[in-house]
LUMZA-645704 format. One record per residue (C-alpha): residue number from 1; residue in three letters; x, y, z. Coordinates in Angstrom, 3 decimals. Last residue first. Example, Ala and Ser with C-alpha at 12.3 -4.5 7.8 and 13.67 -1.06 7.14 Angstrom:
% residues 2
  pos  code         u         v         w
    2   SER    13.670    -1.060     7.140
    1   ALA    12.300    -4.500     7.800
% end
This chain:
% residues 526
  pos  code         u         v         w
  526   UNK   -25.072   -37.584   -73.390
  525   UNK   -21.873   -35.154   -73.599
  524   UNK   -22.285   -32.053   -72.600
  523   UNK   -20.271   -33.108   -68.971
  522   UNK   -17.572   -34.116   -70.232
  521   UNK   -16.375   -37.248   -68.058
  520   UNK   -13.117   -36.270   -66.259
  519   UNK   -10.031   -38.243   -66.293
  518   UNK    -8.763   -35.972   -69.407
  517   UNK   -10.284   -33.382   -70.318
  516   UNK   -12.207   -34.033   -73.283
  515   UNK   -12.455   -31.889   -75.928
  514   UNK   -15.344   -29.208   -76.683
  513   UNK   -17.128   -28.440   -79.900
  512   UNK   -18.956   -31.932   -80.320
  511   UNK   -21.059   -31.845   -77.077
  510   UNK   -23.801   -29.825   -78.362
  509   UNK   -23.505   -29.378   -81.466
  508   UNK   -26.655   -31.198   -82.578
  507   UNK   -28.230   -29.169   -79.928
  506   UNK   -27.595   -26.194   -81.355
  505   UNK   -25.610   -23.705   -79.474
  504   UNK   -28.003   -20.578   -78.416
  503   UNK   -27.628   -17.049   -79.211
  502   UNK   -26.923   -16.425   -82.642
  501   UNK   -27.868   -12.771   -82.795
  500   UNK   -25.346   -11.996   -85.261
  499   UNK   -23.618    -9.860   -82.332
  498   UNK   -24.014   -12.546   -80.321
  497   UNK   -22.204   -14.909   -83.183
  496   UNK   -19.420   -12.223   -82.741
  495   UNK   -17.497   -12.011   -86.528
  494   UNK   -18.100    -7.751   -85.762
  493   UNK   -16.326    -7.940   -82.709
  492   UNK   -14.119   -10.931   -82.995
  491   UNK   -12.090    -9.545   -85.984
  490   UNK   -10.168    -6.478   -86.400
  489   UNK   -11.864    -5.290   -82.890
  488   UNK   -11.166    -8.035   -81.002
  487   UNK    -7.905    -8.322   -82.708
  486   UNK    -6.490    -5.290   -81.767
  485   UNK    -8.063    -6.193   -78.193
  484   UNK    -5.914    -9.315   -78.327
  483   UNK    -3.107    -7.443   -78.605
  482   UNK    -3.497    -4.595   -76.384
  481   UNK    -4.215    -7.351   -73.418
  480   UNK    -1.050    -9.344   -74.062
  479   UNK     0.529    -5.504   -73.265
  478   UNK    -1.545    -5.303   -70.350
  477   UNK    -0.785    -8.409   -69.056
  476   UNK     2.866    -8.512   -70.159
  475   UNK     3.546    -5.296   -67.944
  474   UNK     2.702    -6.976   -64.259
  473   UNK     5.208    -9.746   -65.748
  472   UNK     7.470    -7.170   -66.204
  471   UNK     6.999    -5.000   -62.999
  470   UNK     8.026    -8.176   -60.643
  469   UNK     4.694    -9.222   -58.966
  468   UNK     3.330    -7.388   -56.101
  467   UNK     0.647    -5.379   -57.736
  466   UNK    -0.910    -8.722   -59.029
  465   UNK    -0.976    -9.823   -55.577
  464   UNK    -2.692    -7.084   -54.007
  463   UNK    -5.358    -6.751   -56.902
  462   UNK    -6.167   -10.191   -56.629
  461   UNK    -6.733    -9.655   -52.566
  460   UNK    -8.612    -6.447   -53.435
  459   UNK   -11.383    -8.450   -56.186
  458   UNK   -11.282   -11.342   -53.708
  457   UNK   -11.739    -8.685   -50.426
  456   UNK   -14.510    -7.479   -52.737
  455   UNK   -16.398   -10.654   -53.189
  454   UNK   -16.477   -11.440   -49.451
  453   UNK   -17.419    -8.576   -48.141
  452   UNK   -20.496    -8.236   -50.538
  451   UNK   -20.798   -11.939   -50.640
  450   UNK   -21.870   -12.406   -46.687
  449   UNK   -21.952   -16.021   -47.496
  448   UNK   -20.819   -16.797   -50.988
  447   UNK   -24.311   -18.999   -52.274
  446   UNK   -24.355   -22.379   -53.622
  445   UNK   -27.091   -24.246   -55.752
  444   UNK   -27.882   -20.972   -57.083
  443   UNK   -31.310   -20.319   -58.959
  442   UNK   -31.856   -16.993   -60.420
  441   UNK   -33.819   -14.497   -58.248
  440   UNK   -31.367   -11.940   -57.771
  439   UNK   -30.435   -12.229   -61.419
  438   UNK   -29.252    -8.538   -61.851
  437   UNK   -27.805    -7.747   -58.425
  436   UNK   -26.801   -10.996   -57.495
  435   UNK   -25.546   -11.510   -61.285
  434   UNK   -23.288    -7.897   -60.748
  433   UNK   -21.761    -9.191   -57.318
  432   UNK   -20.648   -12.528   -58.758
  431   UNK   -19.431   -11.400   -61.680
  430   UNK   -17.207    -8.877   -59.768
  429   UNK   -15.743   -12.458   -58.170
  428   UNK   -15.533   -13.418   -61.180
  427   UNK   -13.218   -10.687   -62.695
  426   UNK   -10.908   -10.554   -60.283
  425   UNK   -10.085   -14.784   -60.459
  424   UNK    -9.590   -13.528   -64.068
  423   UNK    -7.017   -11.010   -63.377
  422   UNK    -5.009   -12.559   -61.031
  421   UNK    -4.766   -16.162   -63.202
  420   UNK    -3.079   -13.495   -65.968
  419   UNK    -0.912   -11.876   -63.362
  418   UNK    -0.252   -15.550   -62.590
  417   UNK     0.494   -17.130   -65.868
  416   UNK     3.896   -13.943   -66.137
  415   UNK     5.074   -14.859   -62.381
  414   UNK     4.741   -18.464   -63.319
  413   UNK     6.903   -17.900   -66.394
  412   UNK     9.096   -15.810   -64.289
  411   UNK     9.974   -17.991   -61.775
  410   UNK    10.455   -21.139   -64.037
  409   UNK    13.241   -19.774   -66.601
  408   UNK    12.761   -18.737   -70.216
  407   UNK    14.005   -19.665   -73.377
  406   UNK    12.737   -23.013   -74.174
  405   UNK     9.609   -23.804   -71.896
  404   UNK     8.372   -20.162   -73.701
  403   UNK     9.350   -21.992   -77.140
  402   UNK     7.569   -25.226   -76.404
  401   UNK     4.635   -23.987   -74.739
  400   UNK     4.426   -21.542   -78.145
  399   UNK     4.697   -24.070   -80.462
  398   UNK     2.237   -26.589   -78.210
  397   UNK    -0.330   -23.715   -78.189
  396   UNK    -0.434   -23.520   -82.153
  395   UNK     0.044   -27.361   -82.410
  394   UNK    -2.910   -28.170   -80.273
  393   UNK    -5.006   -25.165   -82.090
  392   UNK    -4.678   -27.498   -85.622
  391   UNK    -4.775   -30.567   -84.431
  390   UNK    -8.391   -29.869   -82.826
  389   UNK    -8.331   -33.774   -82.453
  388   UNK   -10.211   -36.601   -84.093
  387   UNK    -7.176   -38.927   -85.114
  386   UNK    -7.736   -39.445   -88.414
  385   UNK    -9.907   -36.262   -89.718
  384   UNK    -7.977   -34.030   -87.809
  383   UNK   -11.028   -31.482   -86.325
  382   UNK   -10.711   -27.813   -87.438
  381   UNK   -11.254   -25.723   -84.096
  380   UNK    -8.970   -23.066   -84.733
  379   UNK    -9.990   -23.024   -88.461
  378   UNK   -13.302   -21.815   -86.918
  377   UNK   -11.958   -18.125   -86.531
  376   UNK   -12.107   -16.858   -82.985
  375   UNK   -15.262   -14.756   -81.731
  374   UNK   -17.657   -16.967   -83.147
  373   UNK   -18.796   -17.986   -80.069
  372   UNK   -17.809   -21.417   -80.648
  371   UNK   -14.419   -20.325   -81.454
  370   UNK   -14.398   -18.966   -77.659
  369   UNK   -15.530   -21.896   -76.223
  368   UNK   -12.728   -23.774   -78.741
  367   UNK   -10.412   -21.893   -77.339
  366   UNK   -10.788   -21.977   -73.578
  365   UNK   -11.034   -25.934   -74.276
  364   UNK    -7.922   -25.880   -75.858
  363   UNK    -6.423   -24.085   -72.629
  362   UNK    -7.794   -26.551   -70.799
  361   UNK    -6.019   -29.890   -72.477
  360   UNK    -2.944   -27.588   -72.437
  359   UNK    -3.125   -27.488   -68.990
  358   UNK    -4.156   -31.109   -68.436
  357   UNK    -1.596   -32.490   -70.520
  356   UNK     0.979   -30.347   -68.763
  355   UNK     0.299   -31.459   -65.474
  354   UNK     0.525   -35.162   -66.648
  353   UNK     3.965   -34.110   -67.311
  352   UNK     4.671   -33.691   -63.945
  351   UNK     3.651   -36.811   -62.105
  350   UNK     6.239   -39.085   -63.249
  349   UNK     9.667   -36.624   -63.757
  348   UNK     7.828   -35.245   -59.855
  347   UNK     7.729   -38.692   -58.219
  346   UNK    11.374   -39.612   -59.633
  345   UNK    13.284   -36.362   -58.278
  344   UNK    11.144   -37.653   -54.848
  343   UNK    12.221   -41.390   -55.224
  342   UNK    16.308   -39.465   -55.740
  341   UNK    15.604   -37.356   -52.961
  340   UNK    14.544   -40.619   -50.773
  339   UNK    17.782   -42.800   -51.972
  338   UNK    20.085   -39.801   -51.215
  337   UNK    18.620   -39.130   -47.889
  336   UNK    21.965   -37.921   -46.479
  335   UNK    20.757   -34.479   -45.337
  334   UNK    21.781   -32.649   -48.542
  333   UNK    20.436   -35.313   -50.964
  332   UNK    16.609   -34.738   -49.118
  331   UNK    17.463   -30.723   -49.655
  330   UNK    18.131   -31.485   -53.660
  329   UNK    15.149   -33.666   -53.743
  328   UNK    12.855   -31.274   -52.351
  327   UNK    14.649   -28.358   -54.123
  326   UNK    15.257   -29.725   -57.917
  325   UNK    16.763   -26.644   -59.745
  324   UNK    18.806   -26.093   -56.951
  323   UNK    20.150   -22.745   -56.558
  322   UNK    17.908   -21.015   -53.657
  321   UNK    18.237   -24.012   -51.647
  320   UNK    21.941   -23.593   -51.250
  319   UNK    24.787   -26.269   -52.475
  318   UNK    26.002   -23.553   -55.024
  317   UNK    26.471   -20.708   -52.746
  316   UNK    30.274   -21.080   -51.779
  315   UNK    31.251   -23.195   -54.333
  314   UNK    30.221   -20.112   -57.397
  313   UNK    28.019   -21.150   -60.090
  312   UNK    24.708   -19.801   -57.902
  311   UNK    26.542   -16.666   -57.638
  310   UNK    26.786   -16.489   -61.367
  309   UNK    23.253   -17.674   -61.932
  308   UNK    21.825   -15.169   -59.390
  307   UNK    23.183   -12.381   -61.337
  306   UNK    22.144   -13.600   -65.048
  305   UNK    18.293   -14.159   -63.358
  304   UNK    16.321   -16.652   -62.738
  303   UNK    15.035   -15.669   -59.590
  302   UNK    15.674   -11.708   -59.360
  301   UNK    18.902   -10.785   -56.718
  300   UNK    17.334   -10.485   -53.388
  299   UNK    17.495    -6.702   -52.360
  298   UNK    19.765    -6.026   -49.679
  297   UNK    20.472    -2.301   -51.581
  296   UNK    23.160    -4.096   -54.464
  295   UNK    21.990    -7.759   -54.505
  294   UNK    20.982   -10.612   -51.588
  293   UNK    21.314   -13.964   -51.783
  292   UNK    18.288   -15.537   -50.253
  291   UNK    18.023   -17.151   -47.040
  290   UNK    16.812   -21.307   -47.030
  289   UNK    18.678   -23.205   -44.951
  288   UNK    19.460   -26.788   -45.345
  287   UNK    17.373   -27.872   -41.982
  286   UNK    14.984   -25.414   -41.270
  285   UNK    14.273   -23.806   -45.156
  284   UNK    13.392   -27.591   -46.362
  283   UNK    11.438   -28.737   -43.880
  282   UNK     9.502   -25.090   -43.046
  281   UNK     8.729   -24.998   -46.558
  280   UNK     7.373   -28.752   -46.727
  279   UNK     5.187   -27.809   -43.513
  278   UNK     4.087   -24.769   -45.279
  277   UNK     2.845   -26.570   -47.917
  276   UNK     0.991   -28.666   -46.121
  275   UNK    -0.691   -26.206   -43.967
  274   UNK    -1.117   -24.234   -47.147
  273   UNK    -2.668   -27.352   -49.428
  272   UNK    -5.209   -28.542   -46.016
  271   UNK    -6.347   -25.292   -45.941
  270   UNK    -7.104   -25.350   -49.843
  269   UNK    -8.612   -28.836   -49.476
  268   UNK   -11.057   -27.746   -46.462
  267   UNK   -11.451   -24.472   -47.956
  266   UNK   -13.134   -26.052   -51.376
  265   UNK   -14.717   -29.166   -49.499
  264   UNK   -16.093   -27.589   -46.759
  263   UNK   -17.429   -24.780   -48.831
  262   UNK   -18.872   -27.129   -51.770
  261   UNK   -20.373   -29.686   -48.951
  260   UNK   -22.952   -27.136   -46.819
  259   UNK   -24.513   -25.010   -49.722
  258   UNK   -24.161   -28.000   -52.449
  257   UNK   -26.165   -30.100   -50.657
  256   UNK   -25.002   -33.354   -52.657
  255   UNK   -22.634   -32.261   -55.457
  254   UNK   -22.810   -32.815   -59.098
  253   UNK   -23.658   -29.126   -60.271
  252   UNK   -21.300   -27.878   -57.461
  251   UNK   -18.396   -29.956   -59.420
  250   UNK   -17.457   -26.323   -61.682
  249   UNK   -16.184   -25.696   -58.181
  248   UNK   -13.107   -28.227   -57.398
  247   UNK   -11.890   -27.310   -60.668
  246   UNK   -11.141   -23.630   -60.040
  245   UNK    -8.836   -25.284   -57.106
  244   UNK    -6.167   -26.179   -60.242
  243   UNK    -3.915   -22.824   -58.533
  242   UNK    -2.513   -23.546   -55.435
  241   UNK     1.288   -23.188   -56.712
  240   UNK     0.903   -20.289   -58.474
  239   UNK    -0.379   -18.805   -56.004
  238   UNK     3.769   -19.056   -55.141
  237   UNK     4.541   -15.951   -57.096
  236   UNK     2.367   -13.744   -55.959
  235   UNK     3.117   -14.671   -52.537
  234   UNK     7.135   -14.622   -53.416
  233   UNK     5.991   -10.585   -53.483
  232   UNK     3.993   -10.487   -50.855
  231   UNK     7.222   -12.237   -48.431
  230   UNK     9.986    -9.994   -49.999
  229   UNK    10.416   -10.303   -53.541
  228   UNK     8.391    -9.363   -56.591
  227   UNK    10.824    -6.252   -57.439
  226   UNK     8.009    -4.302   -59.378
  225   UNK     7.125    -2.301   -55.805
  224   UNK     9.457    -3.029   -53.071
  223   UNK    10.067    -6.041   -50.931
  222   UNK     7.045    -5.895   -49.336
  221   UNK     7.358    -8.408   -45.721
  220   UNK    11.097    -7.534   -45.446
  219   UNK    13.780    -9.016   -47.630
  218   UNK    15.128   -10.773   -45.150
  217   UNK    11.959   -11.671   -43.225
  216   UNK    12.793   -14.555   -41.115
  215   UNK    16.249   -13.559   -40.209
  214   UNK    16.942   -16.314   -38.717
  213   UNK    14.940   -19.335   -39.779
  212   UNK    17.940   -21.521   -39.872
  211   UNK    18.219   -20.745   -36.285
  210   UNK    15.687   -22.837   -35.364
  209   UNK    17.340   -26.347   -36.954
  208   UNK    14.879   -28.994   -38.279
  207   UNK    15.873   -32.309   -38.495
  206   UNK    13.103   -33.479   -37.059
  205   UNK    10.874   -31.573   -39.678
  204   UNK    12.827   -33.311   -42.398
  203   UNK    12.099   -36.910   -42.899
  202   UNK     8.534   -36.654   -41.955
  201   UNK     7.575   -33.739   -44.100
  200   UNK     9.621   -35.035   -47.111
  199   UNK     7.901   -38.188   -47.192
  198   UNK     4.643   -36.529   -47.064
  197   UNK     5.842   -35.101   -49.836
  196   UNK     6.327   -38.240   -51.662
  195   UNK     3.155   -39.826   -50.706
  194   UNK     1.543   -36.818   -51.746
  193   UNK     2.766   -36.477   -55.506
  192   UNK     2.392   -40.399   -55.989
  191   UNK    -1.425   -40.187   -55.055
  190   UNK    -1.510   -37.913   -57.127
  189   UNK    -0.390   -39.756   -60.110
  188   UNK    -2.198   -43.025   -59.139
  187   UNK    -5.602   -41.143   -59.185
  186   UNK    -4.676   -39.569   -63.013
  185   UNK    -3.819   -43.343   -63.973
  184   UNK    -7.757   -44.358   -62.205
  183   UNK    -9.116   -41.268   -64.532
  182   UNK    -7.535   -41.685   -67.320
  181   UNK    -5.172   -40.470   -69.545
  180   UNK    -5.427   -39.580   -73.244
  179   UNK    -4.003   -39.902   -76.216
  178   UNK    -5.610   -38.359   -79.410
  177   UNK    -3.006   -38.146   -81.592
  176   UNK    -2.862   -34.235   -81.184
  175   UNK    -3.120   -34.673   -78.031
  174   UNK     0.229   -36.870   -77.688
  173   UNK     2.353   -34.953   -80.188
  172   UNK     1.341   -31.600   -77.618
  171   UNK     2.842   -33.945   -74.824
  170   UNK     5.804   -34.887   -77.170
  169   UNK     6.611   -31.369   -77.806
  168   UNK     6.371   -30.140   -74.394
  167   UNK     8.470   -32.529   -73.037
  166   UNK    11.227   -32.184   -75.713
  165   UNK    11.544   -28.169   -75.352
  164   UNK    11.950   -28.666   -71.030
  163   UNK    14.342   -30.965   -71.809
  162   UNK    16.117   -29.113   -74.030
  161   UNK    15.991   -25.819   -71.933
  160   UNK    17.947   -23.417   -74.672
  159   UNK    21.133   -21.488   -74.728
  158   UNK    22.530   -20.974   -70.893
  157   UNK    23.040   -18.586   -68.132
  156   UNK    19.565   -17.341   -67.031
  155   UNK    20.156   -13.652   -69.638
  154   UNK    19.741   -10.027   -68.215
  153   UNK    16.874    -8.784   -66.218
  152   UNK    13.558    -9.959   -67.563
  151   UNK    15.185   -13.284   -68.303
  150   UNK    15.927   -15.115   -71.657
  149   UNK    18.999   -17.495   -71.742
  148   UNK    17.635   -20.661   -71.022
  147   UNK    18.780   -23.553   -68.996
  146   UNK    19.969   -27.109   -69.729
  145   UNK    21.072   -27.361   -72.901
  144   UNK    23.995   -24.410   -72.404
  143   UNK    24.702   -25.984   -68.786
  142   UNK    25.929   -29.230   -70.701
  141   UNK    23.602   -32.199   -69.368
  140   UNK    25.838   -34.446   -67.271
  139   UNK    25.050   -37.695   -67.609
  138   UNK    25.413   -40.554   -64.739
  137   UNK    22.696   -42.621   -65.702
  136   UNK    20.934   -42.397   -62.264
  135   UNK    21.851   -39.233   -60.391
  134   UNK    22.849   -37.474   -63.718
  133   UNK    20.651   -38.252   -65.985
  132   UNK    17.183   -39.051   -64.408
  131   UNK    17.587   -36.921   -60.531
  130   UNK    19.141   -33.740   -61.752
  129   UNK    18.480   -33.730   -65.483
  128   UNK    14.660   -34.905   -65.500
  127   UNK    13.915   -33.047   -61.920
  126   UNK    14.792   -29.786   -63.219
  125   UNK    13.436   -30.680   -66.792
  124   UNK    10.268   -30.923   -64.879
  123   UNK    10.031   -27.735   -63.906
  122   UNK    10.701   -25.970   -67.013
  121   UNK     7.813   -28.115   -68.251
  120   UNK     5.996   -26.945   -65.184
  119   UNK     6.535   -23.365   -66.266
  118   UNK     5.579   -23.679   -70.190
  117   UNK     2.310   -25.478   -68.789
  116   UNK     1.532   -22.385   -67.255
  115   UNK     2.874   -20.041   -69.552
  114   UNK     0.021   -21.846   -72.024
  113   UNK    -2.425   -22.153   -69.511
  112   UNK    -2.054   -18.358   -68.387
  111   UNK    -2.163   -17.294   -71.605
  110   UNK    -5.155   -18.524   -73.140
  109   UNK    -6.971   -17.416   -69.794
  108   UNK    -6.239   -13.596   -70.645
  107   UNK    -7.306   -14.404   -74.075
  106   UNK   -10.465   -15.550   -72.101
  105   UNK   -10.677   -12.565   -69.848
  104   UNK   -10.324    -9.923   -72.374
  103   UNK   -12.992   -11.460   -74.466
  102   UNK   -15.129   -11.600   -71.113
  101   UNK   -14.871    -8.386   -70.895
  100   UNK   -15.417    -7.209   -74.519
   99   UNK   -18.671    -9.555   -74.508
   98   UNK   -20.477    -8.575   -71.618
   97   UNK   -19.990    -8.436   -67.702
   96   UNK   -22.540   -10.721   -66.651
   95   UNK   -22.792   -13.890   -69.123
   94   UNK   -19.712   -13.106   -70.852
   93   UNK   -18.222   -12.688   -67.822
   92   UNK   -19.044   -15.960   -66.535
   91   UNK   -18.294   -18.132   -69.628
   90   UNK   -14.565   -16.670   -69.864
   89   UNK   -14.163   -17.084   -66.443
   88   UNK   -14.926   -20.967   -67.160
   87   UNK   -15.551   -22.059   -70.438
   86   UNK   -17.446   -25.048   -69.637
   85   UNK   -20.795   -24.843   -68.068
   84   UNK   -22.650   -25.049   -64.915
   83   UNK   -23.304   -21.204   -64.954
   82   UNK   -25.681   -20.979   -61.069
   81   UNK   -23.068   -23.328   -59.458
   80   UNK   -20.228   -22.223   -61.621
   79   UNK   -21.035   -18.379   -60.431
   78   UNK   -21.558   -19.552   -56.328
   77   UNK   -18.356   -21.964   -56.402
   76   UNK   -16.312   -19.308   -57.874
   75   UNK   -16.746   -16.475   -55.457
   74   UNK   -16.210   -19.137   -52.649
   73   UNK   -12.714   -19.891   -53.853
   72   UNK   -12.046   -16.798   -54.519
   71   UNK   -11.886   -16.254   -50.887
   70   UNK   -10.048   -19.064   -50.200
   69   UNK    -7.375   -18.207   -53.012
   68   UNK    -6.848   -15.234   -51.268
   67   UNK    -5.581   -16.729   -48.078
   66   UNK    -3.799   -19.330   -49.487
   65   UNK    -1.767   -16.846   -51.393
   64   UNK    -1.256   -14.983   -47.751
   63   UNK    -0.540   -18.629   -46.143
   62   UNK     2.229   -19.599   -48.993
   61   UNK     3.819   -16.085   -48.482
   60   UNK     4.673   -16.323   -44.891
   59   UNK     5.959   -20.046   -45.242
   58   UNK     8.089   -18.262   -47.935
   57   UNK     9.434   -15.712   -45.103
   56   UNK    12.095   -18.070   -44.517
   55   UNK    13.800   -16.508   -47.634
   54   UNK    11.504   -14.907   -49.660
   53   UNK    12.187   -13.757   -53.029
   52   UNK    15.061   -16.822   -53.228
   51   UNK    12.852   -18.603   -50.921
   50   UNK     9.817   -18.527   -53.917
   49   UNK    12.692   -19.154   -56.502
   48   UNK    13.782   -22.584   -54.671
   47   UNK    10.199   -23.544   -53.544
   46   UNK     8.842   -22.998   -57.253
   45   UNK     9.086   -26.529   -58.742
   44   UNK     7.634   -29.127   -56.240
   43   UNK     5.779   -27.195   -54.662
   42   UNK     3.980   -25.157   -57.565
   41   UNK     3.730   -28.203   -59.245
   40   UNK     1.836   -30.739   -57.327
   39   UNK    -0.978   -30.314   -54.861
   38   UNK    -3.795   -28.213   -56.328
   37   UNK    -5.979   -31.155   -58.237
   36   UNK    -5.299   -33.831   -56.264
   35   UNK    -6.031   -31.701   -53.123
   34   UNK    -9.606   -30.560   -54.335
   33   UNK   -10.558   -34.027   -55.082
   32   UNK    -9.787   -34.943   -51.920
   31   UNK   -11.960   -31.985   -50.336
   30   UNK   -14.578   -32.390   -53.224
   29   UNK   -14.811   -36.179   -52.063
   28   UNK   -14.962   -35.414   -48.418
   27   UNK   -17.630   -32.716   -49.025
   26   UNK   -20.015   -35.077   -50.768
   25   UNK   -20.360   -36.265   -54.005
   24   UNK   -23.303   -38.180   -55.917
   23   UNK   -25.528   -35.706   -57.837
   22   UNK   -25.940   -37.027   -61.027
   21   UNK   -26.191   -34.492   -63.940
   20   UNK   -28.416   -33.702   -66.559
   19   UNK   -27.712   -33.987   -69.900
   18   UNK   -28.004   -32.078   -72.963
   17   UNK   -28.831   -28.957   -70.761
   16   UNK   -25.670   -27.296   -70.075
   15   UNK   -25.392   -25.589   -73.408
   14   UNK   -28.748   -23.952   -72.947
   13   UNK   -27.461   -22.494   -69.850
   12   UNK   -25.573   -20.132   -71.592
   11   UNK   -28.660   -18.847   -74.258
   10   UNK   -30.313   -18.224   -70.502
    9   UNK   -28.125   -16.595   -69.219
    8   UNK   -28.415   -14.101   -72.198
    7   UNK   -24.669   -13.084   -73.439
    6   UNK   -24.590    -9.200   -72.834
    5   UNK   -23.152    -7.059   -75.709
    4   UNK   -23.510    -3.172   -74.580
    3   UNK   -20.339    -2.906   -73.289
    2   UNK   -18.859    -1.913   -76.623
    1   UNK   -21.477     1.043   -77.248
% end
């Protein structure tokens, strides 16, 4: 049968047990820790194409993916509690669901980092040609290097994203050389990121005009299945904005009374995140405006699409939120604030590409789990014998980062790492229900409180979302999906080290066959 492979917990926990952790934080440290971590690119780059599906109704949408995330929140917090290890979802399912699940789940994982950092180097090409070249040296990037042409609904207007290309290179060249940041830079970063919305917030809600926020809903609360717009739809779209919480829970292993701290600290920084967030939306829609331009049947036209880039190059639309491929900074300009939207275009050139690091830093990670499984080929993890990094995977990813960041606009690449974000959030919180049932007795430093309503409204809530994002990037799930099952079976299947009955890492391995992430201490490492 190909459900029958089960990863013992016990073979998992093995990994964990090289060295045992300190417990020193409390729930005001998760809670900060937990806004460092979400804060950041979602706002910064997607509050043009989330108003575009959205309008005013974005504010609408950033409390519904809040929502959700909550709730998974929890879901996660029990698992990593009871699985302290790396690998994530990946780790989880293998450990509950079996082997072709969890498969599914990490190649689902592989892309979602990878489109993910592909998105935020999109986004920070925004900021690099808006606020670096032309606000301070006074360059105007040709509209053919500055956008790509692929869309899922005709081309974005121009050739290739050269910025968004470069950034991506040099932050793969920098792995594979074996730079890294640390912890106190990583500190300074976000502190950056909130200062400089916080900024916003103060400078703009004053300035706020009521009627801005007429019609609220302009595209209606669902926009209309496979559109992605309307308030649900710019929701699926903007999770992508709150995801980096995961993070927060793999720390239950190092948290004083886990039971009380990890909840206050997980929805304290993800309530924190919407209010916030919510606040910058209400900023920028209230004073600059903030309705979409509406297609054929008062249906927004598609962010990033050929459409919207023509209206976008017209006089009449082209100082609107929806077109700026900077918002915060481009709404800050707009009111007069020239100096402050050029400090905010400066806050997100500095803080993004530390975003990429860390995603591609992660989606390594996801691979070399996986490699260590046996269910990817070890070349993947071959070690540079200079610089001591898994060159080879870190150029793999950092091609196709490069390429996606390339050819294809922001919206859609987060749209396309969501549906794959969806899915595994999904997939834990069934994890959850199955290892209560299983491993009733297994110790959990944190426990979901009334789990069997709270799992499934995760499992539904992920569902909702997913089924709200544009058709395509609903599609390239199941079609990503197809392929890596094709290679399941060509390959990982019968290559499995479970299936060899090599069940436990050796302890000589044992933190060798995972990188560092960056800032944060690995934790199979004595």
């Amino acid at each position: 049968m190909i459900f029958d492979r089960v990863k013992p917990l016990e073979a998992i926990l093995a990994t964990a047990e090289a060295k045992g952790l300190r417990r020193s934080l409390g729930a005001i440290q998760l809670m900060l820790f937990g806004i460092g971590c979400v804060i950041g690119t979602g706002i910064f780059v997607l509050t043009a194409a989330g108003a575009q599906k959205a309008g005013p109704g974005l504010m609408l949408a950033f409390a519904i993916a809040g929502a959700v995330c909550i709730i998974a929140a929890l879901c996660y917090s029990e698992i990593a509690s009871m699985i302290p290890v790396a690998g994530s979802a990946y780790t989880y399912s293998y450990a509950s669901l079996g082997e072709l699940v969890a498969w599914t789940v990490g190649w689902a994982l592989i892309m979602e980092y990878a489109v993910a950092a592909a998105a935020v180097s999109v986004g920070w090409s925004g900021y690099f040609t808006g606020t670096i070249l032309n606000e301070f040296l006074g360059v105007t990037l040709p509209p053919w290097l500055s956008a790509g042409p692929l869309a899922f609904g005709g081309a974005a207007g121009g050739l290739i994203n050269l910025p968004a290309l470069v950034i991506a290179v040099l932050v793969t060249w920098l792995l594979i050389i074996g730079t890294s940041e640390s912890a106190k830079v990583n500190a300074v970063l976000v502190a950056i990121k909130v200062v400089a919305l916080t900024v916003f917030v103060i400078i703009t809600l004053p300035q706020v005009e009521v009627q801005r926020f007429n019609p609220f809903l302009p595209a209606g609360i669902f926009g209309g299945f496979g559109t992605g717009t309307g308030a649900v739809g710019a929701a699926a779209t903007i999770f992508f904005a709150y995801v980096g919480f995961d993070a927060v829970s793999t720390a239950a292993e190092e948290t004083r009374n886990p039971q009380r701290n990890v909840p206050i600290g997980l929805v304290g920084s993800l309530l924190f995140c919407t209010v916030f967030y919510i606040l910058v939306a209400a900023g920028a829609i209230g004073t600059i405006g903030g309705q979409p331009i509406m297609g054929p049947g008062g249906i927004p036209f598609p962010a990033g699409s050929e459409e919207l880039a023509r209206q976008c190059a017209m006089p009449i639309h082209a100082a609107r939120l929806v077109c700026s491929d900077e918002a915060l900074a481009h709404v800050l300009r707009q009111l007069g604030f020239s100096t402050f939207g050029n400090l905010m275009g400066i806050a997100a050139f500095l803080a993004l590409p530390s975003v990429i690091l860390v995603l591609l830093f992660g989606q390594t990670r996801i691979f070399f789990v996986m490699s260590r499984d046996g269910l990817l080929p070890d070349a993947l993890s071959k070690v540079h014998p200079k610089w001591g990094t898994p060159h080879v995977v870190t150029m793999i990813t950092g091609a196709f980062v490069a390429i996606a960041a390339a050819f294809f606009p922001v919206g859609q690449l987060a749209d396309i790492s969501n549906a794959g974000t969806l899915y595994a959030f999904g997939m834990v919180a069934v994890a959850v229900l199955l290892l209560r049932r299983r491993r009733p007795d297994q110790e959990r430093k944190f426990r979901v409180p009334f789990v069997w309503v709270v799992a499934p409204l995760t499992i539904a809530g992920c569902l909702f979302l997913f089924l709200n994002l544009p058709v395509a990037a609903m599609l390239m799930l199941p079609g990503w999906s197809a392929l890596g099952l094709l290679f399941y079976f060509l390959y990982g299947r019968r290559r499995s080290h479970l299936a060899q009955g090599m069940i436990q890492v050796p302890e000589s391995e044992i933190g060798t066959l995972e990188p560092d992430i960056p800032g944060i201490a690995d934790r199979n490492r004595p």
